[in-house]
C-alpha positions, 0 to 999 in steps of 0.5 A, a space after each residue: 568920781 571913782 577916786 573921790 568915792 574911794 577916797 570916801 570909803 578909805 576915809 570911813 573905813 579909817 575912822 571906824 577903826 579908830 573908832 572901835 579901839 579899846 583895850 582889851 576885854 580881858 581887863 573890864 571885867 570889874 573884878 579886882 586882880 590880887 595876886 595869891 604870889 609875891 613878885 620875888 616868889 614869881 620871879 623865882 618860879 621863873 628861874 626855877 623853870 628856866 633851870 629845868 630842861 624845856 619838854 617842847 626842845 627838840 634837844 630834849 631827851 628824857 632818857 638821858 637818864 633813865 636805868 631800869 629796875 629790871 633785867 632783860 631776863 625778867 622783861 623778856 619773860 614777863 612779856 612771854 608771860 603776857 603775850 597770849 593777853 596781848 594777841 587776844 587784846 589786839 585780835 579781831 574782837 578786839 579782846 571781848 571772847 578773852 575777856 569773857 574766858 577769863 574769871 572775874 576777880 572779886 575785888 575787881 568787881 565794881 556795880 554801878 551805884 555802889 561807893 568803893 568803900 561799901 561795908 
């Protein structure tokens, strides 16, 4: 008796399935498809990106060549330069008592409903 119960239950189970397949969603939507692109420009953009160095490789190395415009000397002082800044930003306060010590500069003030090129 369990068998044949089984075998019932299998049986159903198989034709819902089958019953329920379609093509995907995607493609029933009415609307058209034209592509904005020829085949020969598509196929080109795919070489085009194969050609080009895969980002998500994990033998990718973006600094291969990179050459900075700056000399050790200058980093090294503009980081001296900016090191007060640095602490004060990443302090307890995260910042707040730095920024409010410091002057506001008149062309960094910006009010809330004012457009950016206001005459």
């Amino acid at each position: 008796m369990k068998t044949a119960r089984l075998a019932l239950v299998a049986a159903l189970s198989a034709a819902a399935l089958a019953a329920h397949a379609d093509d995907s969603w995607m493609f029933r939507s009415g609307i058209p498809f034209e592509s904005t692109l020829t085949r020969a420009q598509v196929q080109a953009g795919l070489e085009q990106s194969r050609r080009e160095p895969n980002v998500y490789s994990s033998s990718y190395n973006p600094l291969t060549n990179f050459s900075s415009q700056l000399t050790r000397e200058q980093v090294r002082a503009e980081f001296l330069d900016s090191r007060e800044g640095v602490a004060a930003m990443t302090g307890e306060d995260s910042g707040s008592a730095y920024l409010a010590a410091r002057k506001p500069r008149a062309d960094s003030m910006h009010l809330a409903g004012t457009p950016s090129n206001a005459q």
